[in-house]
N, C-alpha and C positions, 0 to 999 in steps of 0.2 A: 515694260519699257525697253528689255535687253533686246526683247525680239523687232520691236517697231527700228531699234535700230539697226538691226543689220537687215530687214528688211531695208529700209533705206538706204543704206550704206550699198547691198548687194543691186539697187534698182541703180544707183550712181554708176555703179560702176558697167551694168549693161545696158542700160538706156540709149537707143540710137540717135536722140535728137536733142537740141540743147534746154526745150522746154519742158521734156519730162526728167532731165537730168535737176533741174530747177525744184521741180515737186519732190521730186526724191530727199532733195537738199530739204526742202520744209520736212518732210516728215522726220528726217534724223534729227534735225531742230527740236521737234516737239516729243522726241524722245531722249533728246540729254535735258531737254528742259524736267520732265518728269523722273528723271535719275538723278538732276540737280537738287530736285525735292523730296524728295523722296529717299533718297540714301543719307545724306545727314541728319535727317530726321530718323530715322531706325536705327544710325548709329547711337544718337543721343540718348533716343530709350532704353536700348538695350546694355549701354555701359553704367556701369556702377556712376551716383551722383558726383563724387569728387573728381571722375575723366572725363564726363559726357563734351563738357564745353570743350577740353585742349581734342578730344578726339573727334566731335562734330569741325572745329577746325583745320585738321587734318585732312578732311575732303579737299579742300580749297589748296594744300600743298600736294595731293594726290593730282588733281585738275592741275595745274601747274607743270606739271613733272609729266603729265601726261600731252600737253602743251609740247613740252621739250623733247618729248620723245615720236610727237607727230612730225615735228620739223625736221629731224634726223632722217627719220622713214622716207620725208620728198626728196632731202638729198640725195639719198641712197637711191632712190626712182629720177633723180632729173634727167636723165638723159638715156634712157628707157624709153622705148615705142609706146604710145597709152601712157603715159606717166601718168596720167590722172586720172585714168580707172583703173589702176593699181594701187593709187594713191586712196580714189573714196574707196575703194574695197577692203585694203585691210581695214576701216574704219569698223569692220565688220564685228574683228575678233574682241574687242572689249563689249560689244552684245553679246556674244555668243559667249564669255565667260562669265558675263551679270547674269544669262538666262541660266548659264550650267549653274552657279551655284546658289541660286534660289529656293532650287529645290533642298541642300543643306541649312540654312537657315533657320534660328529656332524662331518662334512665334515672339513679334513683339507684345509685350503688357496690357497695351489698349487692343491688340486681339481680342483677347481673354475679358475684354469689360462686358456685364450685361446691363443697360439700362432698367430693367425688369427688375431687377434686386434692389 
């Protein structure tokens, strides 16, 4: 899901025309939607029961804060050449740090299930 977004993120940002700039935008869509599900959810399993809930929480004030820190970013770009393919571009780098550290992540519990048993 880290990579479909910066995939998308990186087509926002070089796409020559306003209708593949459009599709671009769908697909970063359908990769925070899949990081919206998918990360609270492997939070939940993997922290001890008495955090799961204040910490599966936590996403929603990470989303947030992450909110407030894209608005800052357009400031910072309003009146820049391209402001808005500097703008979807860095949209890039919270893919490119969900993709890097995926690879450290230990295995959620339902991993490890075997029907079979």
């Amino acid at each position: 899901s880290g990579i479909i977004v910066v995939i998308g993120s990186l087509s926002c940002a070089f796409m020559p025309r306003l209708g593949l700039i459009l599709l671009s935008r769908e697909l970063v869509g359908v990769g925070v939607g899949i990081i919206s599900v998918v990360c609270p959810l492997y939070v939940s399993e993997m922290a001890p029961k008495r955090f799961s809930g204040a910490l599966g929480s936590w996403f929603q004030v990470a989303l947030t804060f992450g909110i407030l820190i894209s608005y800052l970013s357009n400031l910072v770009f309003a009146n820049v050449i391209y402001d808005f393919r500097w703008m979807f571009g860095l949209g890039a780098i919270p893919g490119i740090i969900l993709s890097a550290t995926f690879f450290f992540m230990p295995p959620a519990p339902s991993d490890s299930y075997d029907p079979s048993k």
